[in-house]
C-alpha positions in Angstrom: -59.6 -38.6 -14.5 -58.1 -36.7 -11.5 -54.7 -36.5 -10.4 -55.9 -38.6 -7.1 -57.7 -41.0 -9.1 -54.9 -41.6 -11.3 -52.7 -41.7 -8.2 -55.3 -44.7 -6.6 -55.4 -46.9 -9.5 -51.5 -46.8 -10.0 -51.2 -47.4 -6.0 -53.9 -50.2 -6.5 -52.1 -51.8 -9.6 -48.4 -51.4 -7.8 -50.0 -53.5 -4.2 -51.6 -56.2 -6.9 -48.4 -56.4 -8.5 -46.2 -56.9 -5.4 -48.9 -60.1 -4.7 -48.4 -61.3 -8.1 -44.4 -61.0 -8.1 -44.5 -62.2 -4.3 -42.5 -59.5 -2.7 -43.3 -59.8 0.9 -41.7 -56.9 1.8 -43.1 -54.8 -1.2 -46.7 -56.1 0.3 -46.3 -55.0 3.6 -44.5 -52.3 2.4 -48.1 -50.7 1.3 -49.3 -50.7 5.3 -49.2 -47.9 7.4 -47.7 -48.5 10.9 -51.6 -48.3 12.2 -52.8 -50.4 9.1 -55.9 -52.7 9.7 -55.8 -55.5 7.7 -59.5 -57.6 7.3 -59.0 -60.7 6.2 -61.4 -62.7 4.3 -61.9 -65.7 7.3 -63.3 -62.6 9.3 -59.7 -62.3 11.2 -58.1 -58.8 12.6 -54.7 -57.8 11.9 -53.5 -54.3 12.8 -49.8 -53.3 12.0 -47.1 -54.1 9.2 -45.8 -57.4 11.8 -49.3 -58.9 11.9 -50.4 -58.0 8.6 -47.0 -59.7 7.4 -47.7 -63.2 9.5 -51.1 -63.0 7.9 -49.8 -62.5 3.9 -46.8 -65.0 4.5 -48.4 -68.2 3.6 -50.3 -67.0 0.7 -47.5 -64.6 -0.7 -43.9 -66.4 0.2 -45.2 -70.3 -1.9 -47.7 -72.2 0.5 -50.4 -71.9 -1.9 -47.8 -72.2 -4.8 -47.5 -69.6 -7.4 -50.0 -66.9 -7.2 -51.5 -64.7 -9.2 -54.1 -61.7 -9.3 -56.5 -61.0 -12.2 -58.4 -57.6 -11.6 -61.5 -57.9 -12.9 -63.1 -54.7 -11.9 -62.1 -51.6 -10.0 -63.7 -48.6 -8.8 -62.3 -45.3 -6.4 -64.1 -42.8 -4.8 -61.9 -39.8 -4.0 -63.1 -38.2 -1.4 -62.4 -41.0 1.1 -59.8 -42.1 -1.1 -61.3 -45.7 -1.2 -61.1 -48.6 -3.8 -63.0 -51.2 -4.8 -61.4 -53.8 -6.7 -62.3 -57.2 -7.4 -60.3 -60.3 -8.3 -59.6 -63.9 -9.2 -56.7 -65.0 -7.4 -55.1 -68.2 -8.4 -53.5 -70.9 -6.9 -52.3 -74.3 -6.2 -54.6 -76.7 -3.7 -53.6 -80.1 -3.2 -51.5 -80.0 -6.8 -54.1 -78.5 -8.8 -54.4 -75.0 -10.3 -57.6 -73.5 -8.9 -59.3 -70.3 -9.1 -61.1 -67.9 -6.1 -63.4 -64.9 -7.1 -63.3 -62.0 -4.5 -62.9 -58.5 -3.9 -61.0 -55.7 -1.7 -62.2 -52.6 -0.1 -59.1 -50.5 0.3 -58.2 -46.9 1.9 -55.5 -45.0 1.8 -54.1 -42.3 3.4 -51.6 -40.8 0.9 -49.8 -43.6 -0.8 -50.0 -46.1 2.1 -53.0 -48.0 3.0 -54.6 -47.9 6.5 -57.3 -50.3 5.6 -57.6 -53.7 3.6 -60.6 -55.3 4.0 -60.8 -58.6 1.6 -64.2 -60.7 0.7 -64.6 -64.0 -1.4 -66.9 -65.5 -3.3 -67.8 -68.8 -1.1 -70.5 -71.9 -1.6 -72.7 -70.5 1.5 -72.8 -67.1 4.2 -70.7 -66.7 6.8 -73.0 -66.4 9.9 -71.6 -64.6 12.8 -73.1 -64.6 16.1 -75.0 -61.1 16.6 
């Protein structure tokens, strides 16, 4: 394994672990100041204060205790992407439930400029072409 690769996967494991510990700041934290953040709804949110509005719900208790499961993960180097998929779980309505998805992230040294998230869902989103 390269020292890059190494690098990504320990970057990728400290971002999962500031969801799982729900450290908003440690999160946003992660974005660069030109960040992109793609969320899985199909929403935009560019920069650390948008990207923060979008996490807050999910990361400071609306969805209860959260956690991250990596199931698989995958880096490619020379764009310094990674793929890494997920269960996230959380509580809905007072029940425990579970949400299979992935992230496509990119980095630019150890701050990401690019998050862009997919889930598992029942049917296709279908966008207007």
């Amino acid at each position: 394994m390269s020292d890059r690769q190494a690098e990504l996967k320990e970057l990728t494991a400290a971002f999962i672990d500031a969801f799982n510990r729900q450290d908003i700041d440690g999160v946003v934290g992660f974005f660069s100041d030109d960040a992109v953040y793609d969320d899985s709804k199909g929403d935009t949110h560019i920069g650390p204060d948008a990207i923060r509005i979008a996490f807050t719900p999910l990361v400071c208790g609306d969805r209860g205790r959260i956690t991250f499961d990596e199931e698989d993960y995958f880096s490619e180097v020379g764009t310094d992407k990674v793929m890494a998929s997920w269960t996230l779980s959380m509580d809905v309505s007072g029940e425990r439930k579970k949400m299979r998805g992935m992230d496509i992230l990119r980095f630019r040294g150890d701050k990401l400029v690019q998050k862009s998230a997919y889930c598992k869902s029942p049917a296709p989103r279908l966008d207007d072409a």
